[in-house]
C-alpha positions in Angstrom: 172.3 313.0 16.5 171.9 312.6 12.8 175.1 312.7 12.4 175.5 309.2 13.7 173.1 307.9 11.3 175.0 309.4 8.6 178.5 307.9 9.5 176.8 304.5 10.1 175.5 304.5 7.1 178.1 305.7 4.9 180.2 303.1 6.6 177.2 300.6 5.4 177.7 301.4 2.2 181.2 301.3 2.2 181.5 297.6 3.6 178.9 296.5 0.8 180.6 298.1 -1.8 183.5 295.8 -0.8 181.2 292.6 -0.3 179.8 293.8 -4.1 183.5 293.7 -5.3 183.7 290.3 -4.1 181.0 289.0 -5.5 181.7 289.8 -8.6 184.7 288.5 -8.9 183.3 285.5 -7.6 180.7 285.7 -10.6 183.6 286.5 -12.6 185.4 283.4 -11.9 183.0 280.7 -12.6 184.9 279.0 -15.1 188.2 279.4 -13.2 190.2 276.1 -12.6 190.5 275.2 -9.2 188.9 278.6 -8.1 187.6 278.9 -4.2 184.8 281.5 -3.6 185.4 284.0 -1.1 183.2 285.3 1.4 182.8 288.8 3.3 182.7 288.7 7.4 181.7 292.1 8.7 181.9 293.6 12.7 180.0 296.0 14.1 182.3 299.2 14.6 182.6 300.8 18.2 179.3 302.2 20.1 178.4 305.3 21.9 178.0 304.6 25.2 175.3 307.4 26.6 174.3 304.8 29.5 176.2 301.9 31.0 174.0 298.6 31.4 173.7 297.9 35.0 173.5 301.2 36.6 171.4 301.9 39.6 168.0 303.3 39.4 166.6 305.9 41.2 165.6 302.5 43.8 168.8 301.7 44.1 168.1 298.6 41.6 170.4 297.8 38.4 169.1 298.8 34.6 168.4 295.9 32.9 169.7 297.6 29.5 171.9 300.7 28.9 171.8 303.1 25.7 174.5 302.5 23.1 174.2 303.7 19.9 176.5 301.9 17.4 178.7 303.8 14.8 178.6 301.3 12.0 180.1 298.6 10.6 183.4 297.7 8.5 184.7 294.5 6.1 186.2 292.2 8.9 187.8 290.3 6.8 187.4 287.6 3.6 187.7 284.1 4.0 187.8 281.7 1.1 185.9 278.8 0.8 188.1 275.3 -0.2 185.2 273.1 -0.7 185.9 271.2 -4.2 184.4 272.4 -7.1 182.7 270.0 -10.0 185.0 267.2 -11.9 185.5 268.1 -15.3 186.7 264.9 -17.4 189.0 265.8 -20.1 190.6 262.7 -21.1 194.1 264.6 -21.3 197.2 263.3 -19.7 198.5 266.0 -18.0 195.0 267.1 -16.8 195.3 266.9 -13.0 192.9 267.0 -10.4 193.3 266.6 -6.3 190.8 264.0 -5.0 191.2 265.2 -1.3 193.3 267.5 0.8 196.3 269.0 -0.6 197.6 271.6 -3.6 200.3 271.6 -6.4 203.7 273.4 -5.8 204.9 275.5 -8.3 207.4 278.0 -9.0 206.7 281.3 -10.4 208.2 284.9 -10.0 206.6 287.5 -7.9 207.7 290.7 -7.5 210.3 289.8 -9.1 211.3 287.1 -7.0 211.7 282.9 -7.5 208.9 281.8 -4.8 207.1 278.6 -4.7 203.3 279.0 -5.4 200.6 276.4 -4.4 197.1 275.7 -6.9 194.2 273.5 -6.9 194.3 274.3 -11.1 195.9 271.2 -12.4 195.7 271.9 -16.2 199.3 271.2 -16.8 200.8 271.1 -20.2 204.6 270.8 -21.6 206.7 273.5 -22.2 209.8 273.4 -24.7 212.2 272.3 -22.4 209.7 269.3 -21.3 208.9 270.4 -18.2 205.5 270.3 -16.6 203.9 273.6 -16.4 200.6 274.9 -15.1 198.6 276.5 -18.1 198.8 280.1 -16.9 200.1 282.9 -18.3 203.2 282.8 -16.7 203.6 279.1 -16.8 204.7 278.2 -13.4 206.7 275.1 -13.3 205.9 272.2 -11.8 207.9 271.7 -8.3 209.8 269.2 -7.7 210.3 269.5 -11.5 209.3 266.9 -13.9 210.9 266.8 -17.7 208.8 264.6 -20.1 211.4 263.0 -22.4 210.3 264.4 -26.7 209.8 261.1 -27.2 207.0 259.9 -25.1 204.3 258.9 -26.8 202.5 257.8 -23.2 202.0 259.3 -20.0 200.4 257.6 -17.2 200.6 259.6 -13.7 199.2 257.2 -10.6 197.0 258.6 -7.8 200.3 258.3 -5.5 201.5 261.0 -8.1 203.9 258.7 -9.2 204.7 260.1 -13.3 205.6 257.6 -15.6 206.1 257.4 -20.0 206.7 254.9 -22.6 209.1 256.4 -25.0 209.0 255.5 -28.4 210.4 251.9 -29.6 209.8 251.4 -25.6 207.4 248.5 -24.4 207.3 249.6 -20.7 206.8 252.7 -19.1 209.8 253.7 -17.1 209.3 256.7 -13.9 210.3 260.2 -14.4 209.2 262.2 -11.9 207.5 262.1 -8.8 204.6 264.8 -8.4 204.5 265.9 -4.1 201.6 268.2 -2.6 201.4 270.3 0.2 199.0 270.9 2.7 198.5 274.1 5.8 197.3 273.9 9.1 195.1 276.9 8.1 195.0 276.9 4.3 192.7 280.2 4.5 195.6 282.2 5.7 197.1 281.6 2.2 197.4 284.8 -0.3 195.5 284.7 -3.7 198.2 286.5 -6.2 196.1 285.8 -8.9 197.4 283.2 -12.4 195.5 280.5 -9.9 198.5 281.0 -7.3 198.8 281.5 -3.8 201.5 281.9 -1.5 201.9 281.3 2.1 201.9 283.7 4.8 202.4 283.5 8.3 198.6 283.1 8.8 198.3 280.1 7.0 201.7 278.6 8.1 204.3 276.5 7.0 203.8 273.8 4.4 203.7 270.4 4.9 204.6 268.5 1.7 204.6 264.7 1.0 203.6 262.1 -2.1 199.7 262.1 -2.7 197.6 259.7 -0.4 200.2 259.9 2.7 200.3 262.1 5.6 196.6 263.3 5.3 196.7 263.9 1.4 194.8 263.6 -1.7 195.2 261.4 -4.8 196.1 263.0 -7.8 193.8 261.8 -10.6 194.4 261.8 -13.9 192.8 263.0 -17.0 190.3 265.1 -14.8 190.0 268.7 -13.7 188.7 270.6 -10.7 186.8 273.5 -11.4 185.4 277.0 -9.7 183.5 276.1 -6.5 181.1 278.9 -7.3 177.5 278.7 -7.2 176.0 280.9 -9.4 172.2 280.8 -7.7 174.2 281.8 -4.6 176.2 284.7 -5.6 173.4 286.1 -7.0 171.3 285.6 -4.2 174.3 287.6 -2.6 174.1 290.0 -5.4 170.8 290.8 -4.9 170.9 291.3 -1.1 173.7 293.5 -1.1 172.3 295.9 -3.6 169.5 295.9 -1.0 170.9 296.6 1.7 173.1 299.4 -0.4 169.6 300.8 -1.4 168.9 301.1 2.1 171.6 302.6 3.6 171.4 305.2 1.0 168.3 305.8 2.0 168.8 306.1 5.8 171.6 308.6 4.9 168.9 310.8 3.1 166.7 310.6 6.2 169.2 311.5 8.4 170.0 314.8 6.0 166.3 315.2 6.4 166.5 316.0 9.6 169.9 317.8 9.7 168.0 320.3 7.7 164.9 320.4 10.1 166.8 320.8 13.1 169.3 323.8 11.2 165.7 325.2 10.0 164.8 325.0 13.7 167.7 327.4 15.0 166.9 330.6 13.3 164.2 331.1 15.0 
């Protein structure tokens, strides 16, 4: 029946209109720190079955093939993508980026609750109190925290994350703060909340933290940045295809109206 064409395809269009929406805010955040693309994963919905595979035929022999007639498909999910995105050198002291496995802890409030947030953004800057904060716009702190004293006119942070400053009158640089990372056994289970935050869910499992370079993590290098991993000549490849493939299912709907109509025209006769 036409009918089935039209539900297929409306379900078609409604899948790619969710693949669009992701594309476009993958185009959108190109310039995003520490930004991981995502990508849509579709399934095929369930199928009519008007004729099981395998059946005898009138010899007594099985069919090689039965008739099923699918009803569509649907957004199975999106998965991000954590490959690293291109170094950007800034020079600036508390400019981080994560040479490796790994993210920064912060804490932030969501939903109106103190949770700890993880980020591959590393543009960190002081806040009036002196503590480290991630250049958002709700300036999650650091975690553990870090307070650089108002007089250091240094700061050196070492690829073990170890965060050291020379004060003024100082000759040496004395340690205040150690800067941990965290890792997931699955880290695309985590939950984009948006500022360049994610939070942990049961998918993605419990965190496992520890200094940079040890148990399986990065460095943390300084006076660099890591930016979007989206490429643009990809996404709009993407773009491209899945106005397509919109244009077509639109047109398969119109078909099948087509013949709705010839068939209803059929049965006044």
């Amino acid at each position: 029946m036409a009918i089935t064409a039209l539900q297929a395809s409306a379900s078609g269009m409604r899948a790619l209109d969710e693949k669009l929406n992701v594309v476009a805010n993958n185009l959108a955040n190109i310039n995003t720190h520490g930004f991981k693309r995502s990508r849509v994963n579709f399934e095929d919905l369930l199928y009519q079955v008007k004729r099981e595979p395998g059946i005898p035929n009138a010899e007594d022999e099985p069919i090689p093939h039965g008739i099923l007639v699918g009803t569509g498909a649907k957004v199975s999910g999106t998965q991000l993508n954590f490959a690293p995105g291109a170094v950007d050198a800034t020079g600036k002291p508390l400019d981080l980026r994560i040479e490796g496995e790994g993210f920064f802890q912060v804490t932030t409030v969501q939903d109106g609750d103190t949770v700890i947030a993880y980020t591959r953004a590393g543009n960190f800057v002081r806040n009036a109190l002196g503590n480290i904060v991630l250049g958002n716009s709700g300036g999650a702190v650091l975690e553990p925290a870090i307070v650089i004293p108002d007089d250091a006119i240094e700061i050196s942070i070492g690829r073990n994350g170890e965060v050291r400053v020379r004060q003024q009158g100082a000759n040496t640089l004395n340690t205040v703060g150690q800067i941990e990372l965290a890792r997931f056994v699955n880290s695309e289970g985590l939950k984009q909340i948006g500022r360049n935050l994610m939070v942990e869910t049961d998918a993605s499992g419990a965190p496992v933290t520890a200094v940079p370079e040890t148990d399986g993590l990065g460095a943390s290098v300084q006076g660099e940045l890591e930016m979007s991993n989206v490429d643009p000549v990809r996404e709009l490849i993407d773009l491209i295809t899945t106005q397509r493939a919109f244009e077509l299912n639109s047109q398969a709907i119109q078909s099948a109206d087509e013949s709705l109509q010839i068939v209803s025209n059929l049965r006044r006769f």
